[in-house]
KOLVEXDO-895110 format. One record per residue: residue number from 1; residue in one letter; x, y, z of N, C-alpha, C in turn. Coordinates in pm, 1 decimal, padded with zeros to 6 digits. Layout:
BEGIN
+-----+----+----------+----------+----------+----------+----------+----------+----------+----------+----------+
|   i | aa |   n_east |  n_north |     n_up |  ca_east | ca_north |    ca_up |   c_east |  c_north |     c_up |
+-----+----+----------+----------+----------+----------+----------+----------+----------+----------+----------+
| NUM |  A |        X |        Y |        Z |        X |        Y |        Z |        X |        Y |        Z |
...
+-----+----+----------+----------+----------+----------+----------+----------+----------+----------+----------+
//
This chain:
BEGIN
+-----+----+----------+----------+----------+----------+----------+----------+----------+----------+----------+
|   i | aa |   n_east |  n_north |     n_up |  ca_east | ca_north |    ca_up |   c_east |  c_north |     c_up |
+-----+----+----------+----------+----------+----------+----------+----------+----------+----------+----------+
|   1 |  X | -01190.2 |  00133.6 | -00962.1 | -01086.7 |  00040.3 | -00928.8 | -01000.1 |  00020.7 | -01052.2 |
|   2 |  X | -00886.7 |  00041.0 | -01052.9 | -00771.3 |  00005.7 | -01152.7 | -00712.0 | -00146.0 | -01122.3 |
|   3 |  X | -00644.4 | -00195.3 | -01217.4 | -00612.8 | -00329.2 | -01246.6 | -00473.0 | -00313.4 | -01296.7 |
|   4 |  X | -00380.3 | -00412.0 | -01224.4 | -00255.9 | -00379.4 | -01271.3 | -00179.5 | -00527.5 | -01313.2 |
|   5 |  X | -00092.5 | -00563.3 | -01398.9 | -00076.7 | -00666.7 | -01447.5 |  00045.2 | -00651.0 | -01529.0 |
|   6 |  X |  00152.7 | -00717.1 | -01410.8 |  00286.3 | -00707.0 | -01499.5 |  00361.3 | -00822.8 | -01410.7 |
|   7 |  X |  00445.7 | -00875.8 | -01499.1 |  00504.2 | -00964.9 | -01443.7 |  00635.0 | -01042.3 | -01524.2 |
|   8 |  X |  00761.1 | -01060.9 | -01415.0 |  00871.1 | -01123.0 | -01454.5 |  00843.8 | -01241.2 | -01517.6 |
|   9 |  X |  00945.3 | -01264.1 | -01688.0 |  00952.6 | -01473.8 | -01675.4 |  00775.0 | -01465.6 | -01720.3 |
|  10 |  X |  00723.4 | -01412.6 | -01733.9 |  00550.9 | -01419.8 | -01803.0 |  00460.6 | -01450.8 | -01711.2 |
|  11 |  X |  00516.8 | -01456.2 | -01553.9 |  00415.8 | -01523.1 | -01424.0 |  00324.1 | -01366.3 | -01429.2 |
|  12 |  X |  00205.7 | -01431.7 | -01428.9 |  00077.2 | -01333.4 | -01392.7 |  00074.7 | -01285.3 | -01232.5 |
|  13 |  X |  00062.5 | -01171.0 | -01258.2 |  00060.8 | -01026.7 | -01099.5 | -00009.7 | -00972.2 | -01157.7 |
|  14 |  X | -00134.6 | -00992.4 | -01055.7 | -00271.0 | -00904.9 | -01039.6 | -00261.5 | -00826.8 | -00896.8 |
|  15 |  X | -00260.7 | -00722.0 | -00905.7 | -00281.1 | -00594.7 | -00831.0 | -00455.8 | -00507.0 | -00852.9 |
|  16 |  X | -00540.9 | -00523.9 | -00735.5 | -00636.1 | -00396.7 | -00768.1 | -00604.5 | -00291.2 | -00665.5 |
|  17 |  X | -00611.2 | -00163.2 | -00722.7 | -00604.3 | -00058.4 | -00632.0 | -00726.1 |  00042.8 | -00614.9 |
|  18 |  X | -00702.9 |  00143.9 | -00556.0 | -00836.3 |  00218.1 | -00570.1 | -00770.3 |  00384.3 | -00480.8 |
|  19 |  X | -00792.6 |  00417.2 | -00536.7 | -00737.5 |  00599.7 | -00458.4 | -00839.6 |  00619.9 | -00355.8 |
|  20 |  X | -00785.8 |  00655.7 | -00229.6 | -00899.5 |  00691.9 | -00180.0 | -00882.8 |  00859.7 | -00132.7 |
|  21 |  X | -00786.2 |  00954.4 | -00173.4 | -00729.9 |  01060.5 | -00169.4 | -00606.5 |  01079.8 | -00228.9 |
|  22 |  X | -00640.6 |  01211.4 | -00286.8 | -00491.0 |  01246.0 | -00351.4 | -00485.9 |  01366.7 | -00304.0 |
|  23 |  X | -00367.1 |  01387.6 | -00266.3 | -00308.2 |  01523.6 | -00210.9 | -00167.9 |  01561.1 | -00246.1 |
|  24 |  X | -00152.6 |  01670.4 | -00220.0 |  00005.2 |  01771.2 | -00298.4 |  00096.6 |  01662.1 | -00270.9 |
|  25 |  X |  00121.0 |  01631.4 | -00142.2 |  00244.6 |  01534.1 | -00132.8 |  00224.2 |  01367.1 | -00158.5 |
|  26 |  X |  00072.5 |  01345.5 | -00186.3 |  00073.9 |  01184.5 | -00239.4 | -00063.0 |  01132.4 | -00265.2 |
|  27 |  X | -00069.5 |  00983.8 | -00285.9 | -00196.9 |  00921.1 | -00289.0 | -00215.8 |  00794.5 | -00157.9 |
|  28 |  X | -00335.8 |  00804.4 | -00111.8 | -00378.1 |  00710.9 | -00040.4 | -00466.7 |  00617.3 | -00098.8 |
|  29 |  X | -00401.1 |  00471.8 | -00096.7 | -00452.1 |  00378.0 | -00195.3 | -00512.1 |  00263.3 | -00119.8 |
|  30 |  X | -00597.2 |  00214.9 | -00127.6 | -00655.3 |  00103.2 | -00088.7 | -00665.2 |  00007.6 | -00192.6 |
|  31 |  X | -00519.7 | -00073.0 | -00167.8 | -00455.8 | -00167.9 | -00272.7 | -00502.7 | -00346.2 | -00204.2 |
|  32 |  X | -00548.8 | -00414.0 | -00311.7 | -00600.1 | -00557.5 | -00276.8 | -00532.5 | -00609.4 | -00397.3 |
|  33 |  X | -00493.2 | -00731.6 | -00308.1 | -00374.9 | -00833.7 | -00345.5 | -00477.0 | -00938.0 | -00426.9 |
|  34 |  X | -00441.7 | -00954.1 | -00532.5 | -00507.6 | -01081.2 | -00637.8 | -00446.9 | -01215.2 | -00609.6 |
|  35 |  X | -00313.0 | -01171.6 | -00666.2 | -00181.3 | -01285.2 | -00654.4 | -00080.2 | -01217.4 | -00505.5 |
|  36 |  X | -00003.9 | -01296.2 | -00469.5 |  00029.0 | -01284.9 | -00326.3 |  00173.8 | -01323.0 | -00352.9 |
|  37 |  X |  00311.7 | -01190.8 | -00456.2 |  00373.3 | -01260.5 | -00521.4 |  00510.0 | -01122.4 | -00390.3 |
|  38 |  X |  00636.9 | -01155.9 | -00376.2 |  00738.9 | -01069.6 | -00342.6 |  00720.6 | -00912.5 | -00386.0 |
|  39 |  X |  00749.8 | -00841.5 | -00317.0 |  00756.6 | -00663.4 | -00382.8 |  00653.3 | -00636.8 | -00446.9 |
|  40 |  X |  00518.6 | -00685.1 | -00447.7 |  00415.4 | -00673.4 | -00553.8 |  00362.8 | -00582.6 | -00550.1 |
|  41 |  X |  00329.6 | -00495.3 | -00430.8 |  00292.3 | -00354.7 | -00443.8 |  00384.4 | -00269.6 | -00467.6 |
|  42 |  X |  00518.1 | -00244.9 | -00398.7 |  00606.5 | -00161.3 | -00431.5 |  00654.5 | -00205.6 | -00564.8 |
|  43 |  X |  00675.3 | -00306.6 | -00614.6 |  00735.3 | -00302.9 | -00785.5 |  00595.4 | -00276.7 | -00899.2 |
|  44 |  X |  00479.3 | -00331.1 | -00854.9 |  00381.1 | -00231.1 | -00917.0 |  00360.7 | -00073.6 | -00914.0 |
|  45 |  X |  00353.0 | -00073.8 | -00860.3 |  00354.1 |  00106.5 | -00812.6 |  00407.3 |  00187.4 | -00915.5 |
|  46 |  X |  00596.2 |  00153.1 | -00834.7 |  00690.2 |  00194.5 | -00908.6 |  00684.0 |  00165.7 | -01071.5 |
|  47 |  X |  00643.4 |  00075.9 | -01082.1 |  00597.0 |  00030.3 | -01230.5 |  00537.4 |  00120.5 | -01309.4 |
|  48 |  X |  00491.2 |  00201.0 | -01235.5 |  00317.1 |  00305.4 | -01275.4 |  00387.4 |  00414.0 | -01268.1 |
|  49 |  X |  00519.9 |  00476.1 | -01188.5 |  00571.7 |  00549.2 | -01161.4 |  00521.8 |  00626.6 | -01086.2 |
|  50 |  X |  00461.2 |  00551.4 | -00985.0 |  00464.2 |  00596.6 | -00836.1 |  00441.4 |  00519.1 | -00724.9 |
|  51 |  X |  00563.3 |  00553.5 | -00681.5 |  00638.3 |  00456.9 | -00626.4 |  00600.5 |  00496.4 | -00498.5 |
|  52 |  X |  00633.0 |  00376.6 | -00352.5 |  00567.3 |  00447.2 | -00198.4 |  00666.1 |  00524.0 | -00170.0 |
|  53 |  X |  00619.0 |  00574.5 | -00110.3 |  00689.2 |  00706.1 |  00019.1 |  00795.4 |  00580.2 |  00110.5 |
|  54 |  X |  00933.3 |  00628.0 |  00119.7 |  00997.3 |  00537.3 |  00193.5 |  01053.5 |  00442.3 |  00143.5 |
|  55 |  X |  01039.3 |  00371.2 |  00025.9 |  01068.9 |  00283.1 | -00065.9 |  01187.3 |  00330.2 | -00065.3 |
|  56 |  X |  01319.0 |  00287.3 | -00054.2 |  01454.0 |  00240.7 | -00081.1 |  01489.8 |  00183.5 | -00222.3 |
|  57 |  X |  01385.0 |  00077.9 | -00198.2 |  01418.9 |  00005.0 | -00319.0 |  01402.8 |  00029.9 | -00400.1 |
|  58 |  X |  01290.2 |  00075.7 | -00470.1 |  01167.1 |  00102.7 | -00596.4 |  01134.8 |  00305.3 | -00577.6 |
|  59 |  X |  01173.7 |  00317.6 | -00459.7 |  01114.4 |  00466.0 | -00468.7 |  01242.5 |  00613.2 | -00516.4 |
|  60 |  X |  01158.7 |  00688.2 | -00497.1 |  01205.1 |  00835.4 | -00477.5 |  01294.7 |  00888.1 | -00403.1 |
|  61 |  X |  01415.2 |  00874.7 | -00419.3 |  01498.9 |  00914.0 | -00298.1 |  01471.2 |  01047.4 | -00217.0 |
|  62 |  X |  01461.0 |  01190.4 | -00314.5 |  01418.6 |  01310.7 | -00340.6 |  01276.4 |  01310.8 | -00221.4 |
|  63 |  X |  01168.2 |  01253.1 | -00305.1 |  01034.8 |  01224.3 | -00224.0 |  01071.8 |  01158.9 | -00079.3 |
|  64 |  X |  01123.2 |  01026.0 | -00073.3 |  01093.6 |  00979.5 |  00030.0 |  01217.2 |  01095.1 |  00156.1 |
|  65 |  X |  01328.8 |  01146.0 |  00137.7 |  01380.4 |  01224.9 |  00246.7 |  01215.6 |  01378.6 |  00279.4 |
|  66 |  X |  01157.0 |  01401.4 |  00176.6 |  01040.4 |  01520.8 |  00192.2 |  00959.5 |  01462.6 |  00304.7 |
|  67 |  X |  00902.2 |  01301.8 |  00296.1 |  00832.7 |  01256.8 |  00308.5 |  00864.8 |  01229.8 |  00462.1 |
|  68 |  X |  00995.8 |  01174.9 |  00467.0 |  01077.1 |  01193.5 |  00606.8 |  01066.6 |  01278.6 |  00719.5 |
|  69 |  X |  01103.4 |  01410.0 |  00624.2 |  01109.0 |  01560.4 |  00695.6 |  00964.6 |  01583.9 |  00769.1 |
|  70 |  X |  00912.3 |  01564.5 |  00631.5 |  00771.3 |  01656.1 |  00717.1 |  00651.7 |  01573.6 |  00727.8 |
|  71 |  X |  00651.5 |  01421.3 |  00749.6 |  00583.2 |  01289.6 |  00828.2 |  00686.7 |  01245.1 |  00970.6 |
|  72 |  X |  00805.3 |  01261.7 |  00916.3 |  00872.8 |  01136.0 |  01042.7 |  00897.7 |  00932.2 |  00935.3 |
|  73 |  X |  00837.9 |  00988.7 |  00851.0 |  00850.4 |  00826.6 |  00740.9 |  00962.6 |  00805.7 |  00759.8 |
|  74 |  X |  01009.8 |  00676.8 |  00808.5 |  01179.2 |  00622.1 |  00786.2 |  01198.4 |  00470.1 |  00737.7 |
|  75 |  X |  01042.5 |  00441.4 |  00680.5 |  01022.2 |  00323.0 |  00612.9 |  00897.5 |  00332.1 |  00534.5 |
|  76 |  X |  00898.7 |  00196.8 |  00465.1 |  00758.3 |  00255.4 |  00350.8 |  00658.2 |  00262.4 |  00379.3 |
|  77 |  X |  00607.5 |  00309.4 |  00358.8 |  00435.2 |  00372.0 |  00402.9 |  00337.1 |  00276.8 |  00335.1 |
|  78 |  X |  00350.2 |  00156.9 |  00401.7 |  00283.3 |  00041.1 |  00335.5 |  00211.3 | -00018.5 |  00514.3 |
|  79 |  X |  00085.9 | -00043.6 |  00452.7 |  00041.2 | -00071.2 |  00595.7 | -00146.8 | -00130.0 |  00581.4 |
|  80 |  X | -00137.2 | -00264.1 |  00643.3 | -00246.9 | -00318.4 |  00635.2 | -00315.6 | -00320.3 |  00740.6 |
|  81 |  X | -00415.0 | -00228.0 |  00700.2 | -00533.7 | -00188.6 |  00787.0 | -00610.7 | -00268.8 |  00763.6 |
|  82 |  X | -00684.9 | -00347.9 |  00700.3 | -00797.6 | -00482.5 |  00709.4 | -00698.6 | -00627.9 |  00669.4 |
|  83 |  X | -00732.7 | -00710.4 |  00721.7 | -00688.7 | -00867.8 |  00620.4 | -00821.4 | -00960.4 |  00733.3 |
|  84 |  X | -00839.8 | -00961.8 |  00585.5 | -00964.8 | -01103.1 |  00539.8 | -00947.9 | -01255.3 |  00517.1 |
|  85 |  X | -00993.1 | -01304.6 |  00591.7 | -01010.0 | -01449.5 |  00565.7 | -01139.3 | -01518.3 |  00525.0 |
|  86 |  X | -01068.5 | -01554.6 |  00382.0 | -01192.9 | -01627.4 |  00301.6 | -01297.8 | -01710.4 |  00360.0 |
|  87 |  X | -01385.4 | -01726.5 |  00374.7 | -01466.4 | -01847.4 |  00429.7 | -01414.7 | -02003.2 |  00346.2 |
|  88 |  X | -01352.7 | -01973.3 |  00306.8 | -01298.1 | -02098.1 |  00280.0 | -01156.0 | -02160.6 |  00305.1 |
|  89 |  X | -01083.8 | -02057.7 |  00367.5 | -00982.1 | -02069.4 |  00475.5 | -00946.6 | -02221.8 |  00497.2 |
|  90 |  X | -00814.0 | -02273.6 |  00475.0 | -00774.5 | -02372.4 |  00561.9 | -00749.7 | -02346.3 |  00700.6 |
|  91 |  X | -00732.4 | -02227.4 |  00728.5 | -00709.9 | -02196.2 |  00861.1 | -00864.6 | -02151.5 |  00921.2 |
|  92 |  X | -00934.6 | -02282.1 |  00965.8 | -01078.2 | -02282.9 |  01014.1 | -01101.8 | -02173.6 |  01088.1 |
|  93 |  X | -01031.6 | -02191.3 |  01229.7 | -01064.3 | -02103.2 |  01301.3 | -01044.5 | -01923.8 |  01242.6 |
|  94 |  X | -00994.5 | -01926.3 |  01150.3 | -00992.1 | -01772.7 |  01114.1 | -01109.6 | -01744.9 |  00999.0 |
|  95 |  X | -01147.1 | -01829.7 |  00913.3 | -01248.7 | -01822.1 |  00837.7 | -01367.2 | -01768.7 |  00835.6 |
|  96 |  X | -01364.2 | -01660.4 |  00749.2 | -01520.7 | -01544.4 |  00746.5 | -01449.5 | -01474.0 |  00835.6 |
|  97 |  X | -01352.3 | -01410.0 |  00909.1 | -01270.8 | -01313.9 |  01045.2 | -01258.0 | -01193.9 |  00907.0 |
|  98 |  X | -01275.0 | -01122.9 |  00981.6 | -01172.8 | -00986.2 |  00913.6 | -01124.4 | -00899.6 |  01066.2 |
|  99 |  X | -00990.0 | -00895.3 |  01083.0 | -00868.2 | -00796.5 |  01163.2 | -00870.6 | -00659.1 |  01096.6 |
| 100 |  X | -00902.2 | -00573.0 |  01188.3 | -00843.8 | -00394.2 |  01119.1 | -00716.2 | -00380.1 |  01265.5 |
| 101 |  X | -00599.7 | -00312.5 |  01173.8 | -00523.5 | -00213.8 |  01280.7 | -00507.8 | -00056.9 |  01261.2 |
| 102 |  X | -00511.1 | -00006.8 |  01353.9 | -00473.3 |  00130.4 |  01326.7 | -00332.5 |  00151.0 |  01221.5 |
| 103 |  X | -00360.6 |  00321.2 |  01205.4 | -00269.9 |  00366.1 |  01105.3 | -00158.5 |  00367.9 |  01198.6 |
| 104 |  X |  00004.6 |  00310.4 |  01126.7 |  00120.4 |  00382.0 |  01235.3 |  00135.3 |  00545.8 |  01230.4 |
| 105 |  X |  00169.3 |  00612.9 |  01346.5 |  00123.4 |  00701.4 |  01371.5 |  00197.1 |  00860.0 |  01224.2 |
| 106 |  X |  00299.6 |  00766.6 |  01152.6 |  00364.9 |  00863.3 |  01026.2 |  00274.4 |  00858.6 |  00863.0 |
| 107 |  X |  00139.1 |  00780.4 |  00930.6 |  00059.4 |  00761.2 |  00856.2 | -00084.3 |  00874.3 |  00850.1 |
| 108 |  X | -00106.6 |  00818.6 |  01020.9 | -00156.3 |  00890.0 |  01113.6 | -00131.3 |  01063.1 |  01048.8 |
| 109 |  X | -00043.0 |  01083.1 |  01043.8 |  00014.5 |  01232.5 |  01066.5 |  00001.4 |  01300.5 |  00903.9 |
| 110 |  X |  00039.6 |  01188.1 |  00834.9 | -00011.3 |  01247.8 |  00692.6 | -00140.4 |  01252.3 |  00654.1 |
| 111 |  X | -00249.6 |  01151.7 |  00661.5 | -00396.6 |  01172.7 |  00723.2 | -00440.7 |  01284.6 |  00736.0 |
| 112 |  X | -00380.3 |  01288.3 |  00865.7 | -00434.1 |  01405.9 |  00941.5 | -00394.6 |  01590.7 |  00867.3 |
| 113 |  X | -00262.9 |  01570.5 |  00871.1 | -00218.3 |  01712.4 |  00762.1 | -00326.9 |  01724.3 |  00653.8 |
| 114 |  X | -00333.0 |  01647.0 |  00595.2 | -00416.6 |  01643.9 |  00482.1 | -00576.3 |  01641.8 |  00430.3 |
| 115 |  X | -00577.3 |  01597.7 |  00558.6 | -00718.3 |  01652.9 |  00572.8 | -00829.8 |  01478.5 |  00527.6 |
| 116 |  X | -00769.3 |  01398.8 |  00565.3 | -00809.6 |  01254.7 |  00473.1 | -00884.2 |  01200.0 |  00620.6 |
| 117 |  X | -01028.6 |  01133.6 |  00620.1 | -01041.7 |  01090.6 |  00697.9 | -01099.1 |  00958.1 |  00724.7 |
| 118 |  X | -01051.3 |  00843.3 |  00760.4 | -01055.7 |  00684.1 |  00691.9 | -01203.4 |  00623.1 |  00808.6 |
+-----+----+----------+----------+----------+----------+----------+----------+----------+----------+----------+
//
């Protein structure tokens, strides 16, 4: 697990990530949120200089049209497959819950090309 820590104005951004595949055209990251701050994964990333697939803002113009072509990507390839609720939740009824959704399917498709299997 890597640890990432940068931040505007001196406010602390904690990012952990973790690779869970790397392949010719990218990395699949299983990124957990510390601090819960605007752009925090995509301006980390990009920070690291690597930036998501699809990113406009922070990314690869070059990459993200590749990424386009031969996924179908026409937005960032950012996508939460688990969210957890603390047992200590103000929101009772969700407390100790964990939600999974499937991959969208330009996710799906890079996955699958690649041989990655979650």
């Amino acid at each position: 697990m890597n640890l990432v820590k940068v931040g505007d104005k001196g406010e602390k951004i904690i990012t952990e990530y973790r690779p869970l595949a790397v392949t010719k055209d990218g990395t699949l990251l299983e990124v957990h949120l510390i601090t819960g701050k605007s752009h925090q994964i995509r301006a980390q990333m990009a920070a690291l200089s690597h930036p998501l697939a699809g990113d406009a803002k922070y990314g690869d113009k070059d990459y993200n049209l590749l990424m386009k072509k031969k996924y179908g990507m026409s937005h960032q390839a950012l996508h939460a497959y688990k969210v957890v609720f603390p047992a200590d939740s103000p929101a009772k009824e969700l407390a100790g819950r964990s939600f999974f959704a499937d991959l969208p399917k330009e996710l799906d498709a890079f996955c699958k090309e690649n041989g990655i299997k979650l």
